[in-house]
C-alpha positions as CSV (number, residue, x, y, z in Angstrom):
1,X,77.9,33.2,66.4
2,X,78.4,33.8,70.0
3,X,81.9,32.0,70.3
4,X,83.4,34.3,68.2
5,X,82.3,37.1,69.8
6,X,83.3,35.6,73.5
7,X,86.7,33.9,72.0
8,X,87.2,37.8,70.7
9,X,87.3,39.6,74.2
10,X,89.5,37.0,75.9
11,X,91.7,37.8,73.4
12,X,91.4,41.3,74.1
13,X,92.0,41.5,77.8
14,X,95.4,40.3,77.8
15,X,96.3,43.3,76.0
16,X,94.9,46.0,78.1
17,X,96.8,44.7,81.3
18,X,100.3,45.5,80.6
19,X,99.0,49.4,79.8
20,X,97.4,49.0,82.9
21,X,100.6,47.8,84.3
22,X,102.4,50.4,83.1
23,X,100.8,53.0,84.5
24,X,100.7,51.6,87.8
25,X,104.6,51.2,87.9
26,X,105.1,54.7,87.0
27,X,103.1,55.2,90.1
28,X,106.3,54.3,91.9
29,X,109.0,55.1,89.2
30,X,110.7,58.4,89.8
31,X,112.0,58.8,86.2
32,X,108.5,58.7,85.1
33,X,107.1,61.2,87.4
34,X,107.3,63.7,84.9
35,X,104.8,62.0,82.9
36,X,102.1,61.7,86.0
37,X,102.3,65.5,86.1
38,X,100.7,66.0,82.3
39,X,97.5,63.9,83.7
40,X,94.8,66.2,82.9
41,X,92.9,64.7,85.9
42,X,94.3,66.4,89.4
43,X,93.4,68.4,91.9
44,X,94.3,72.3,90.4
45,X,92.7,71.0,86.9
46,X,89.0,70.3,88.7
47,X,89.7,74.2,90.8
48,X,90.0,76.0,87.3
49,X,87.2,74.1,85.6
50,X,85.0,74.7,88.6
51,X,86.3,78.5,87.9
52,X,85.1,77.8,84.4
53,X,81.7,78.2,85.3
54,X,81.9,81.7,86.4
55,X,79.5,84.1,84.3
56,X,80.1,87.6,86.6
57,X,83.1,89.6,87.0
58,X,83.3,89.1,90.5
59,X,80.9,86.4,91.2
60,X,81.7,82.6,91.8
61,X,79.6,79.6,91.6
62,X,81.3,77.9,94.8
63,X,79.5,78.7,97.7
64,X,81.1,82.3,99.6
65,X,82.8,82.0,102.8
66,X,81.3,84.1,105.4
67,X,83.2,86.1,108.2
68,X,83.0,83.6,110.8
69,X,85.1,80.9,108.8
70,X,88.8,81.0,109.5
71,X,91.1,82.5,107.0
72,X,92.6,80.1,104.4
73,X,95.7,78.6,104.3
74,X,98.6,80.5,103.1
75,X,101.2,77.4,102.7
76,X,101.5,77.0,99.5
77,X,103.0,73.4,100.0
78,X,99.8,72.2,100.6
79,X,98.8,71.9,97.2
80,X,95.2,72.8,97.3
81,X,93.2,75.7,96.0
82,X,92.5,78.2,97.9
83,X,89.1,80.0,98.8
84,X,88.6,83.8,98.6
85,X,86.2,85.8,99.1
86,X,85.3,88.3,96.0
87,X,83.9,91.8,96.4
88,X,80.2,90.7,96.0
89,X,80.2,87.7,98.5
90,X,78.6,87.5,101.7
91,X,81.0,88.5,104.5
92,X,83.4,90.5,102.3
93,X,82.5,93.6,104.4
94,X,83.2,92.1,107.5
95,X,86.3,90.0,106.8
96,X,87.5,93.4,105.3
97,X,87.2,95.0,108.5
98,X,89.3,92.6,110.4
99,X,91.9,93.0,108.2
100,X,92.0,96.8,108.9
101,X,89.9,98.2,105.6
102,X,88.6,101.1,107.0
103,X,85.1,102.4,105.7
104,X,84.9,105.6,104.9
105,X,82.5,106.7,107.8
106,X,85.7,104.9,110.2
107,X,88.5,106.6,108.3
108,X,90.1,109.7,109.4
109,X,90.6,113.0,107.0
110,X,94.1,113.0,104.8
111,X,96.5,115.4,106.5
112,X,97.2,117.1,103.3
113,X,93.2,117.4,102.3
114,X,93.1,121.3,101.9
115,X,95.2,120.2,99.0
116,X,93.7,117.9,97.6
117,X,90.4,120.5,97.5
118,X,93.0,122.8,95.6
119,X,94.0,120.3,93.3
120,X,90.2,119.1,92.6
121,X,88.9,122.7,91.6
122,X,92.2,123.7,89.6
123,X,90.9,125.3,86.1
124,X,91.6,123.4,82.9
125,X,92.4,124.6,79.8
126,X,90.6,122.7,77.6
127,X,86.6,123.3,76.5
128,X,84.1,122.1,78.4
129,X,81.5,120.6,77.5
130,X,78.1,122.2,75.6
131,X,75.2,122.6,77.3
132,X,74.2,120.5,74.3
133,X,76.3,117.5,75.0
134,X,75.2,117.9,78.7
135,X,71.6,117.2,77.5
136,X,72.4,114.2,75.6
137,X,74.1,112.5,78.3
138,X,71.1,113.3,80.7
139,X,69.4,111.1,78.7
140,X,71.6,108.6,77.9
141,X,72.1,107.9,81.2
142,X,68.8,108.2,82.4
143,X,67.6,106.1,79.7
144,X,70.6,103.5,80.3
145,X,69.8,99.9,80.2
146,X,72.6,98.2,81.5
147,X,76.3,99.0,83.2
148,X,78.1,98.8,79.6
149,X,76.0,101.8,78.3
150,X,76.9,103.7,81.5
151,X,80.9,103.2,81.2
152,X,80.4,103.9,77.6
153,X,78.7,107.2,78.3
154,X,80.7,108.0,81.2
155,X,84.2,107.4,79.5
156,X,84.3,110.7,77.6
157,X,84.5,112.8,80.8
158,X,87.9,111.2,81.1
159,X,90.9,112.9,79.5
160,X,93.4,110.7,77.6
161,X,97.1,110.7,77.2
162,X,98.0,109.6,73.7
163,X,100.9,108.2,72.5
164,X,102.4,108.3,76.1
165,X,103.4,104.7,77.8
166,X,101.0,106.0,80.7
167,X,97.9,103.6,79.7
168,X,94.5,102.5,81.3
169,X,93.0,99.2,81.6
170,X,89.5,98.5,82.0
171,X,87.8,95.2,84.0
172,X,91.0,93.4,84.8
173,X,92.0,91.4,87.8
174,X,95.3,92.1,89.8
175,X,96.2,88.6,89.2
176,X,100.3,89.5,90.0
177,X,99.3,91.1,93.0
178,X,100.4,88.8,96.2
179,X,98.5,87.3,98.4
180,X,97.7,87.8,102.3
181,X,100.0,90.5,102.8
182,X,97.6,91.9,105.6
183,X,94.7,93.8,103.9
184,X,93.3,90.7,101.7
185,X,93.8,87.9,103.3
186,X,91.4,85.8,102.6
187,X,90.0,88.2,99.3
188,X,89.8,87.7,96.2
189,X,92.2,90.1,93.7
190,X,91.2,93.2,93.3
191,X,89.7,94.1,90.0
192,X,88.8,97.7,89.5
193,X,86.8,98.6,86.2
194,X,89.7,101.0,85.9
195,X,93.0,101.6,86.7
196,X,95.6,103.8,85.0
197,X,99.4,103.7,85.4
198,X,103.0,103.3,83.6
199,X,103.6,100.1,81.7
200,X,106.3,98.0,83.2
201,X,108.8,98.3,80.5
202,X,109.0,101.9,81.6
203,X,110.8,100.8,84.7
204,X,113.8,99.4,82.8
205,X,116.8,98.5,83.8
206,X,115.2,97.9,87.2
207,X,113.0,94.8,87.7
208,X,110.3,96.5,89.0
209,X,108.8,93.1,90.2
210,X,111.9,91.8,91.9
211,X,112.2,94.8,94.1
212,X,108.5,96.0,95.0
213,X,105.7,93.8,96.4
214,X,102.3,94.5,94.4
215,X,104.0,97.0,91.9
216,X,102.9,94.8,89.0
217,X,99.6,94.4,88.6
218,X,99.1,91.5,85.6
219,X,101.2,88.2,85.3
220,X,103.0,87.1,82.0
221,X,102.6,90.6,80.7
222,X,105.3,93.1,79.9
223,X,102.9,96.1,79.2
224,X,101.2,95.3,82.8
225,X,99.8,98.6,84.3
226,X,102.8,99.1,87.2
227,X,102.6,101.4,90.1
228,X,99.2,103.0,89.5
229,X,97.8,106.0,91.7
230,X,94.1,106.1,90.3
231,X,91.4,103.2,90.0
232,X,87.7,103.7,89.6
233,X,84.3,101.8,90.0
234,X,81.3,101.7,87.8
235,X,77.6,100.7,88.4
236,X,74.7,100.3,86.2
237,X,71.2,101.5,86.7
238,X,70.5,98.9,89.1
239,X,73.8,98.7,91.0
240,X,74.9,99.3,94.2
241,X,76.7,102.0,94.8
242,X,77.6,100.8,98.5
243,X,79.0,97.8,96.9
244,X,81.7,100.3,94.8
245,X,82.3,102.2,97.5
246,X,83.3,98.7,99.3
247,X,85.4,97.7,96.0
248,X,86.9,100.9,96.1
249,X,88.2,100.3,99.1
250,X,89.9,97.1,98.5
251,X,91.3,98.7,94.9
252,X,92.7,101.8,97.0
253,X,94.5,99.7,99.8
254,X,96.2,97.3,97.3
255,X,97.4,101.3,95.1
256,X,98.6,101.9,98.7
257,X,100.2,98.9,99.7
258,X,102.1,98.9,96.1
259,X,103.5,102.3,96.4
260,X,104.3,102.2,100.4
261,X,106.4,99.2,99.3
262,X,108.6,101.4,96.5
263,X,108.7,104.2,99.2
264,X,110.3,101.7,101.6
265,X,112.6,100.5,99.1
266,X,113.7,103.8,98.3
267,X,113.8,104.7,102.0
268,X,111.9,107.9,101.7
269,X,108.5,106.8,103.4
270,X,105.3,109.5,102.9
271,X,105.0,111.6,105.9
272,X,102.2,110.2,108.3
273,X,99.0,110.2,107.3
274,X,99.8,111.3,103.4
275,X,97.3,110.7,101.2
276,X,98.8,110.2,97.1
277,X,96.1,107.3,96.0
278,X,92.4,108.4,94.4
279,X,89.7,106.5,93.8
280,X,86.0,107.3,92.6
281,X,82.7,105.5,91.9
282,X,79.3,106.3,89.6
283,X,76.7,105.4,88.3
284,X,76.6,107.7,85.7
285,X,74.2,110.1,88.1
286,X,76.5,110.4,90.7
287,X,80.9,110.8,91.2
288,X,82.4,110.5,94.5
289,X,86.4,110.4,95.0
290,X,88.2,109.3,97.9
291,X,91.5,109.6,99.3
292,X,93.7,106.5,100.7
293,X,96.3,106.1,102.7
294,X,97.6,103.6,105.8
295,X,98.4,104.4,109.2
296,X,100.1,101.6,112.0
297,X,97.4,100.3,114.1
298,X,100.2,99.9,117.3
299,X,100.0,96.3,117.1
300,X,103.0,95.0,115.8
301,X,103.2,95.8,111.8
302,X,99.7,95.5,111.2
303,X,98.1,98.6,109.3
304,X,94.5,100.6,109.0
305,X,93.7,101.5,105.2
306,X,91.6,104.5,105.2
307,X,89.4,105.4,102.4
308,X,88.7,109.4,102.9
309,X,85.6,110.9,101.0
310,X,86.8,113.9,99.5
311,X,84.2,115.1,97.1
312,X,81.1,114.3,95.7
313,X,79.0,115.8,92.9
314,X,76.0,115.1,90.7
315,X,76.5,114.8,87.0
316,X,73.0,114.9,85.7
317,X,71.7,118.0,88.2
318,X,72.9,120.9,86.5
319,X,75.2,121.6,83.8
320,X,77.5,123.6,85.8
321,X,77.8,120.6,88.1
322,X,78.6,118.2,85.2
323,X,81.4,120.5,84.2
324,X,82.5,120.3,87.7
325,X,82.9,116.5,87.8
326,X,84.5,116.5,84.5
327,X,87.1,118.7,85.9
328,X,87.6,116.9,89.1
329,X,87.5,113.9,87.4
330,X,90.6,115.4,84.8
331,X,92.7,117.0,87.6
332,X,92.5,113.3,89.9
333,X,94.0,111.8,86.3
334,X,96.5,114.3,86.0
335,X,97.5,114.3,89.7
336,X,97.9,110.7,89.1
337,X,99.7,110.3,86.4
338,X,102.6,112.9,87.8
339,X,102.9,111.0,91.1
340,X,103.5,107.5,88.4
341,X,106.2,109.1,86.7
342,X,107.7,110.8,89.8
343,X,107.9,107.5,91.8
344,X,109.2,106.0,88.1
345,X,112.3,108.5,88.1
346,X,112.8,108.2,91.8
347,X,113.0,103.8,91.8
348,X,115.0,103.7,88.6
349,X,117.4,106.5,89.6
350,X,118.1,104.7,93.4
351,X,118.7,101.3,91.4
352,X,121.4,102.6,89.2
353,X,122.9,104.5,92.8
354,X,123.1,100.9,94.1
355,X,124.0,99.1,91.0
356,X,127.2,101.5,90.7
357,X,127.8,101.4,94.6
358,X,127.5,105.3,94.9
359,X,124.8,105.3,97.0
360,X,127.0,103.7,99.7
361,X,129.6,105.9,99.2
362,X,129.7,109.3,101.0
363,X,132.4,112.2,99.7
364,X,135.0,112.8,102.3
365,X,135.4,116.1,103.3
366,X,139.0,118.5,102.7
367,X,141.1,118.2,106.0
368,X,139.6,115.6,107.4
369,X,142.3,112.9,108.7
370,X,142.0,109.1,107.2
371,X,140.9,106.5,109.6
372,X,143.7,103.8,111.0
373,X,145.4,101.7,108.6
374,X,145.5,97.7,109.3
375,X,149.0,96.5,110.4
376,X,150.1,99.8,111.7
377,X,152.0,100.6,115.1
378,X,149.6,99.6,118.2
379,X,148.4,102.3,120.4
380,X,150.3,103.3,123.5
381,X,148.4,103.9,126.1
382,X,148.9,104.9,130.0
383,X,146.6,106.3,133.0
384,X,147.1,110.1,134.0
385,X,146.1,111.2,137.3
386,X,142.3,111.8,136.6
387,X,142.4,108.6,135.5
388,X,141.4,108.9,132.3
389,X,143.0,106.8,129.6
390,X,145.4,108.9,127.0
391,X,145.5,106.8,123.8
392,X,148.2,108.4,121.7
393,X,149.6,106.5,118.3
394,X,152.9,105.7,118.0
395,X,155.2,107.0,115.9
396,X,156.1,105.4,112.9
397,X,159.5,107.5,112.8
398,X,161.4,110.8,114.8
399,X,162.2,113.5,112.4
400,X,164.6,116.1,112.7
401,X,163.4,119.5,112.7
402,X,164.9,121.9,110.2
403,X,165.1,125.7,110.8
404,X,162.5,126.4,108.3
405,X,160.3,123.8,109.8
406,X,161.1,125.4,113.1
407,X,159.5,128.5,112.2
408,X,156.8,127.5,110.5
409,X,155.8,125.1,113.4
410,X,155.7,128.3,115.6
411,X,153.6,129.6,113.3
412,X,151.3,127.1,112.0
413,X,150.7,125.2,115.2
414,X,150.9,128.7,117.2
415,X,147.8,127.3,119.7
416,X,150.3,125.1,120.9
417,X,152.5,127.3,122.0
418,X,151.1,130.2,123.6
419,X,147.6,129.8,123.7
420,X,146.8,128.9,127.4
421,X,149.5,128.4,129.8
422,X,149.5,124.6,129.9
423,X,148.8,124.8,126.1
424,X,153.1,124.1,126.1
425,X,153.1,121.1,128.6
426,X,149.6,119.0,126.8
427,X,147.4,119.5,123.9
428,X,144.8,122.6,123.8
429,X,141.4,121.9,123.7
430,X,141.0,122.0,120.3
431,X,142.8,118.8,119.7
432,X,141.2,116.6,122.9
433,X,139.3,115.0,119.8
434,X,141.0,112.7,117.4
435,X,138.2,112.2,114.2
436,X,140.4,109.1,112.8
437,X,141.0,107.4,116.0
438,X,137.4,108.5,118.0
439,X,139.5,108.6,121.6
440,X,138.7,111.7,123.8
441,X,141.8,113.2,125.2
442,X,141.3,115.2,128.9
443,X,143.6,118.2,129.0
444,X,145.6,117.8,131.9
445,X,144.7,120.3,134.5
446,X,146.9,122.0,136.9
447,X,145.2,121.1,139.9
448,X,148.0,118.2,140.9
449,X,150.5,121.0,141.9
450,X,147.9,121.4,145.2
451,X,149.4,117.6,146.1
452,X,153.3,119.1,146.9
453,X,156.2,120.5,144.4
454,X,157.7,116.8,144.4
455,X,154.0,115.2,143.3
456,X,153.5,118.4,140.9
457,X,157.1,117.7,139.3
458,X,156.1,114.0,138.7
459,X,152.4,114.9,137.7
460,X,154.0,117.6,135.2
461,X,156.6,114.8,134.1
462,X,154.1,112.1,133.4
463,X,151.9,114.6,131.5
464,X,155.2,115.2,129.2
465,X,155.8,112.0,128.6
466,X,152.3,111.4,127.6
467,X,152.2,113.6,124.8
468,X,155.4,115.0,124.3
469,X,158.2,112.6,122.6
470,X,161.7,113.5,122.6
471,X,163.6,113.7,119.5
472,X,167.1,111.6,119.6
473,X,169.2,114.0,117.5
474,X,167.5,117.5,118.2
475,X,167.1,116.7,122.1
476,X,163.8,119.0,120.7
477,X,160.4,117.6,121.7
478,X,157.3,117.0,119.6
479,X,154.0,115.7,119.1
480,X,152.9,113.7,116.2
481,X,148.7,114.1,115.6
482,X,146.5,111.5,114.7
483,X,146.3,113.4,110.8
484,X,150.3,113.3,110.8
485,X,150.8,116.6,111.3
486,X,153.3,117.4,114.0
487,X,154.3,120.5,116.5
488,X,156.8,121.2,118.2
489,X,157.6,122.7,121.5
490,X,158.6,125.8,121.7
491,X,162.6,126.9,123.3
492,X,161.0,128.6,126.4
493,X,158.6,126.0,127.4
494,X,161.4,123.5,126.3
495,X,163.6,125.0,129.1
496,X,160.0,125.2,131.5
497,X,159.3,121.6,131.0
498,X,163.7,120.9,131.8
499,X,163.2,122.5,135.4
């Protein structure tokens, strides 16, 4: 009974080889590459089933890298995976402080805080809350077993805005948001338990993601929170409250860094030290709020996020206190969401500006002469006795002066004439500036006659023929300006200039 079995598998083996085979060629075939690439088995695959594993929202099973280690690679042709550190890993606090995340003992005030203090205790309209419903969340939240029942309880503080395209998000990574652009290097996304902003599709025609760094918050998703100017933190009963304040910091700098990049696109940076980002952690006992913003460290481009405290109140103390946060809470929402839609209407109004070309163009103003043609008459030029250069264009043609024209030359171009007495021999002041041709013309002074009649005379005659061109069938002389507007010299300085 044993033959058969053994005369079985040598008849077997010769037909696994040539699949064997097979793959092995394609090893080195080019028109099968394609096929190697849907092998489950490869390098990214083992990274995300190793992120599998992963039961917290910001915790990892791999082992944290610590401040000491060098930053990972950012060369994406490498191919590997590449390590971050996530809010609740050893070293995060450090390796945030090298890359100029400021805590908020280290940061500097806003320098518009007084109002942001206004805009905090700004009364609402809306009812508060009952002394009633005060009591029941004391001891809802005192009694609070978990985080979840916290947010839950916690939630109802914050206003909502229904039926608007203005949405909030709760618990998500930034998974959009790039990659070592100074402030995370080396970090993990930030993931704030909320964030609230315009949907992307409200950006439209622009492509919001094309033309600002960071804007977009979510891949592969067209309702993706864009632009956002208000994230918060949560912790439950047995949380840290250090550890949101850290997180908070990270969520702030990357609402910064997103909006600093649509300010530099439009071209219309905030003024120094500008502060249009909130955040805010709790625990359900306690709300704090801070203000971000980024200053240039001096070094090169590198930056210093701030994280400001700007208020902080109890919600469990007193009921006048809870109302206070609520309101605090509801005016930091509605700040927010007006700086979203303002930074909306400026970015999509500046695309269509470039997309029609008016925002290169600039209205020209009545009067003002056209600049130089291509493929008109060369310049003349020639050296008077200062020795400044005269640049003078040529004329394209002599016309004859009729007696109308006469008169109303005296008239129009009067300065010419009479105004100083050289105004008849070389241009007046007024015209030693050409705006179409951008020469500066020196009006000849009368200090050559000082050199003897006979140098005077030839001074006076290279002056003439300098500006002054004589027309063949008048035997009049005239100037031709730079606007083509020409003057005419007067009879009596006609008969000066002759002796």
């Amino acid at each position: 009974m044993d033959e058969p079995h053994t005369h079985t598998e040598e008849k077997q083996a010769p037909q696994s080889t040539p699949t064997r085979k097979r793959w092995n060629d394609s090893d080195n075939d080019n028109d099968a590459e394609p096929r190697a690439k849907r092998v489950r088995l490869t390098r990214k695959n083992l990274a995300r089933f190793d992120k599998m594993g992963t039961t917290g929202k910001k915790e990892s099973n791999k082992a944290p890298l610590s401040a000491s280690d060098p930053l990972p690679s950012t060369n994406a042709s490498s191919g590997g995976s590449t390590k971050t550190l996530s809010t609740t890993a050893s070293g995060f606090a450090a390796r945030a402080f090298e890359n100029g995340l400021l805590d908020p003992f280290s940061s500097k005030p806003p320098t518009n805080l007084d109002d942001i203090h206004k805009r905090l205790a700004e009364k609402r309209t809306t009812a508060s809350p009952t002394e009633s419903v005060y009591d029941d969340y004391v001891h809802t939240i005192g009694t609070a077993p978990n985080k979840a029942t916290v947010v839950a309880e916690t939630l109802p503080l914050l206003t909502t805005y229904p039926r608007e395209p203005y949405k909030r998000v709760l618990n998500q990574a930034f998974t959009a948001f790039p990659k070592d652009v100074g402030f995370n290097n080396g970090l993990s996304a930030p993931q704030p338990d909320i964030v609230e902003g315009l949907e992307m599709q409200e950006y439209r025609p622009l492509p919001i993601s094309k033309y600002v760094s960071g804007a977009v918050l979510y891949k592969d998703d067209p309702h993706a929170v864009t632009l956002p100017h208000l994230a918060g933190e949560w912790k439950g009963p047995d949380g840290s409250m250090a550890e949101a304040t850290l997180q908070s910091g990270h969520n702030g700098a990357a609402l910064v860094y997103a909006r600093n990049q649509a300010l530099t696109y439009l071209g219309t940076p905030d003024p120094p030290g500008y502060a249009s980002i909130t955040t805010f952690t709790t625990n359900g006992n306690q709300l704090n709020f801070y203000a971000h913003y980024a200053t240039p460290t001096g070094e090169g481009e590198a930056l210093e996020y701030h994280q400001f405290p700007i208020k902080s109140v109890s919600l469990v103390n007193s009921h006048q206190k809870h109302k206070e946060g609520r309101k605090y809470i509801r005016n930091e929402q509605d700040y927010a969401k007006e700086q979203s839609y303002a930074l909306k209407d400026q970015l999509k109004k500046h695309y269509k500006q470039q997309r029609s070309g008016s925002s290169s163009l600039h209205p020209i103003a009545e009067g003002v002469p056209t600049l130089p043609v291509p493929g008109t008459e060369p310049l003349n030029t020639c050296e008077n006795e200062d020795d400044y250069e005269v640049v003078e264009s040529q004329p394209l043609h002599q016309p004859t002066p009729s007696t109308s024209s006469k008169h109303k030359s005296g008239k129009t171009h009067s300065h010419h004439s009479h105004s100083t007495p050289h105004s008849s021999k070389a241009p007046s002041t007024t015209h030693n500036y050409t705006p179409s041709s951008g020469q500066k013309r020196k009006t000849p002074s009368s200090h050559g006659s000082s050199h003897g009649s006979s140098h005077g005379s030839s001074k006076r005659s290279g002056k003439y023929k300098s500006y002054w061109k004589k027309d063949a069938m008048s035997g009049r002389y005239y100037h031709k300006h730079s606007d083509g507007t020409v003057s005419w010299l007067d009879e009596d300085d006609e008969d000066e200039r002759d002796q």
